[in-house]
C-alpha positions as CSV (number, residue, x, y, z in Angstrom):
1,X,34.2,33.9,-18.3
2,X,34.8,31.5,-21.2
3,X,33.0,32.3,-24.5
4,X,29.5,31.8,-25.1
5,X,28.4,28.0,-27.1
6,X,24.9,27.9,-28.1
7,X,23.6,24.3,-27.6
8,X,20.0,25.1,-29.2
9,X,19.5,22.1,-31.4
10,X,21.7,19.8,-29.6
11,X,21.0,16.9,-28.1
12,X,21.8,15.9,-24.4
13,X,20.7,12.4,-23.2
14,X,16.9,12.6,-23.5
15,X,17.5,16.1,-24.0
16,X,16.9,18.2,-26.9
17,X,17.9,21.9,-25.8
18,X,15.3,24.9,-27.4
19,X,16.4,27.9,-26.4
20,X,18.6,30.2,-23.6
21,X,17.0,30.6,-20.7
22,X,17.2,34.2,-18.6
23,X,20.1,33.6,-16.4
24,X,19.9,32.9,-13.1
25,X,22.2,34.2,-10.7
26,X,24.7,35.0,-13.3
27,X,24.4,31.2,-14.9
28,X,23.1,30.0,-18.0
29,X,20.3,28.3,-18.3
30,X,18.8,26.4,-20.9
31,X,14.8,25.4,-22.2
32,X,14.5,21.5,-22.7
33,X,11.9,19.3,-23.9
34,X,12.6,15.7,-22.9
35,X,12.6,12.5,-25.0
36,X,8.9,11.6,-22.8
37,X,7.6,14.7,-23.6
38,X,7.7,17.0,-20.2
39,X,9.9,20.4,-20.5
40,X,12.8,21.7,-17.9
41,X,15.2,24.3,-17.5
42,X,18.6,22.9,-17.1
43,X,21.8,24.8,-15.7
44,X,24.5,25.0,-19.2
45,X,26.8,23.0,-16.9
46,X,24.8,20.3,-16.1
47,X,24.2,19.7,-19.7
48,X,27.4,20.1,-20.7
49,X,28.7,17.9,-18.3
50,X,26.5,15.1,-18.2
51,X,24.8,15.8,-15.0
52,X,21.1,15.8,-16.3
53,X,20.6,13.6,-18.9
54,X,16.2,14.1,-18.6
55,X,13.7,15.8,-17.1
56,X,14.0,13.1,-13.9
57,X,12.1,10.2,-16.2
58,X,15.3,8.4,-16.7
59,X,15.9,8.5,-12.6
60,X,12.9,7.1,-12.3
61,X,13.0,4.1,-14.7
62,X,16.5,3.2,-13.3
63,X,15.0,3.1,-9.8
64,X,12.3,0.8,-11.0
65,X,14.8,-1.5,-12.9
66,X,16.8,-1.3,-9.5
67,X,13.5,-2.6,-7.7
68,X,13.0,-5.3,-10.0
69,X,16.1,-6.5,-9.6
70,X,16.1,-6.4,-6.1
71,X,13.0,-8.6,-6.3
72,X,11.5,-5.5,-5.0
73,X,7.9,-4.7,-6.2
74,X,7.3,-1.3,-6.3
75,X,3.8,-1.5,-4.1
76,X,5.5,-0.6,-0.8
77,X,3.2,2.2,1.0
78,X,0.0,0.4,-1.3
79,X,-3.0,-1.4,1.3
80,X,-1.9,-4.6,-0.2
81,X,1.7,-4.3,1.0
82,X,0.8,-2.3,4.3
83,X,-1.6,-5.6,5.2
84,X,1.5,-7.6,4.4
85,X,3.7,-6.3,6.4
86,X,1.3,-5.8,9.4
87,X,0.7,-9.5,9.6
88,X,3.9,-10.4,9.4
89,X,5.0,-7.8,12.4
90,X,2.1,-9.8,14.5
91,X,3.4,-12.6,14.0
92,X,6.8,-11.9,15.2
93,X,8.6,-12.8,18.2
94,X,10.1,-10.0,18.9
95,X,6.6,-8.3,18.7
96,X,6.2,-7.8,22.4
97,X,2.5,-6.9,22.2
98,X,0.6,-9.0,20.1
99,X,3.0,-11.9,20.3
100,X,0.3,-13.8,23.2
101,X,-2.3,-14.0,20.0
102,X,0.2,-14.8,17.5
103,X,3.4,-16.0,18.2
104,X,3.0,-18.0,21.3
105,X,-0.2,-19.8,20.0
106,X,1.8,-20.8,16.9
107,X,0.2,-18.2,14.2
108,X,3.1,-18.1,11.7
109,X,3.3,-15.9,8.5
110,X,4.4,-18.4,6.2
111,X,4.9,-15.9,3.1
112,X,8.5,-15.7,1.4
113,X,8.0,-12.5,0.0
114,X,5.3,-9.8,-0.8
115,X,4.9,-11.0,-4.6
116,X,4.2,-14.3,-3.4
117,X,1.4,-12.9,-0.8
118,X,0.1,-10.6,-3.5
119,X,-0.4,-13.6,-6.0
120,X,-2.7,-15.4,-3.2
121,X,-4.9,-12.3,-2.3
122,X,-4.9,-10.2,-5.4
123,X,-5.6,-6.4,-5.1
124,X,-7.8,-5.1,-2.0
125,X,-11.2,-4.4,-2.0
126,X,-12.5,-1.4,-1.2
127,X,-13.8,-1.6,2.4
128,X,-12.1,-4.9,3.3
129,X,-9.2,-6.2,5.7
130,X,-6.9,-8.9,5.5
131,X,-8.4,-12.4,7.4
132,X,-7.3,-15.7,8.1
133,X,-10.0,-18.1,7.0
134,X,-9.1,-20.7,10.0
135,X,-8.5,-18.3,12.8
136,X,-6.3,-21.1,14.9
137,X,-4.0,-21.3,11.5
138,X,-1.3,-18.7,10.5
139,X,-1.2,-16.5,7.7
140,X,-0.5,-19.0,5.0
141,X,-1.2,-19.8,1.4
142,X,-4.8,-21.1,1.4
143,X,-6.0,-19.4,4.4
144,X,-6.1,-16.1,3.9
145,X,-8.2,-13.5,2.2
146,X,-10.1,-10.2,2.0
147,X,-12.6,-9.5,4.8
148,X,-15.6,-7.4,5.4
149,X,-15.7,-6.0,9.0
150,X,-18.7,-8.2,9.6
151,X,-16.6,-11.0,8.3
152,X,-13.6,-10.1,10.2
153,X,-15.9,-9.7,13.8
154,X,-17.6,-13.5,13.3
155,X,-14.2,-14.8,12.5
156,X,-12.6,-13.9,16.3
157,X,-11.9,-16.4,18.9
158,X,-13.5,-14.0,21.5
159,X,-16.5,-13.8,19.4
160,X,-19.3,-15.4,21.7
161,X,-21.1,-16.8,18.8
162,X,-24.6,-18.1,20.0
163,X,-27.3,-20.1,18.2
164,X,-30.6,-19.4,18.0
165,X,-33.3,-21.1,15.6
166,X,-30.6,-22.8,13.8
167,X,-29.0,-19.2,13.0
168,X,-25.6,-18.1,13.9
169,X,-25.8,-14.6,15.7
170,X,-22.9,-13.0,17.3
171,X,-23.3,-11.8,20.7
172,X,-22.6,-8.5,19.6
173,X,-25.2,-8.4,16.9
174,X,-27.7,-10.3,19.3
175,X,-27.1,-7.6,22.5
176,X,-27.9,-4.9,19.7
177,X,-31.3,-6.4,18.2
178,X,-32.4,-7.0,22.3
179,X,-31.6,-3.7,23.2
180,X,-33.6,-2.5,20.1
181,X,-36.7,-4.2,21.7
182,X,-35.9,-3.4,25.0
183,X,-36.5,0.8,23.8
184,X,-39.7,-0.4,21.7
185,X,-40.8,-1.7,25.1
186,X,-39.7,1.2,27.5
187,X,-41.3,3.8,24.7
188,X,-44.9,2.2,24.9
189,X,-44.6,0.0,22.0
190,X,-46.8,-2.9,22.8
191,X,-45.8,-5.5,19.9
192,X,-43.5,-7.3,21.2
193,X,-45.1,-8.2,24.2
């Protein structure tokens, strides 16, 4: 065993070391306070030879940096960029599935990357899913948006949209309202005879 150094005082990267640590499994360890504020207990070794230069702050602004060179936008795993890439999976070729309502009826995702997508629909709502405005056109600039469910039903191709007193009802919504006076009817209800 060589002899003891004290580092208390010194500096390490974002480091500045406070005080020995009790040992751990015979090895030194040392009480840091980082340049950002949050403390950790650092082996001696990895101080001394470079290995941790912060309390993981500095790991994490290089990744970033690495992102944002990469074009990369930091948002993966976000709504916004789980919407993205779900429309662009559907619109695949290789997307076995779906690629009968997308693909093969020419709905293209016509994005170059996520920032660009992000810049045309801005942050998601709360309670809303990515539409195309034009249901027969791709997933384009100009035709796409942030959809309430009620939006997103009336704007399907097998929506069986029906008029009725220059109103737009959807079959759906229509079937519902009948069947509500259908049960007024059965339980006795005599006004809407």
């Amino acid at each position: 065993m060589g002899n003891f150094v004290d580092l208390s005082g010194q500096k390490k990267g974002r480091l500045t070391i406070l005080s020995l640590e009790t040992p751990l499994k015979g090895r030194k360890r040392w009480h840091c306070v980082c340049d950002c504020g949050k403390t950790k207990v650092v082996a001696a070794n990895h101080l001394t030879n470079g290995h941790v230069k912060s309390c993981g702050c500095l790991n994490d602004e290089l990744r970033i940096e690495r992102n944002i060179a990469r074009d990369n936008h930091g948002m993966r795993g976000t709504p916004e960029y789980n919407a993205y890439y779900s429309a662009k999976r559907r619109c695949s070729p290789t997307n076995k599935e779906k690629r009968a309502d997308y693909f093969d009826r020419g709905i293209v995702f016509g994005f170059t990357s996520f920032r660009q997508f992000y810049n045309e629909v801005g942050p998601r709502p709360e309670g809303m899913s990515l539409d195309r405005e034009d249901n027969d056109k791709g997933y384009i600039p100009g035709n796409v948006r942030w959809a309430t469910a009620e939006q997103q039903i009336r704007n399907q191709r097998c929506n069986n949209c029906l008029s009725l007193k220059d109103k737009l009802f959807t079959a759906e919504k229509r079937i519902k309202e009948l069947e509500m006076k259908v049960s007024h009817l059965e339980s006795g209800c005599s006004h809407f005879q």
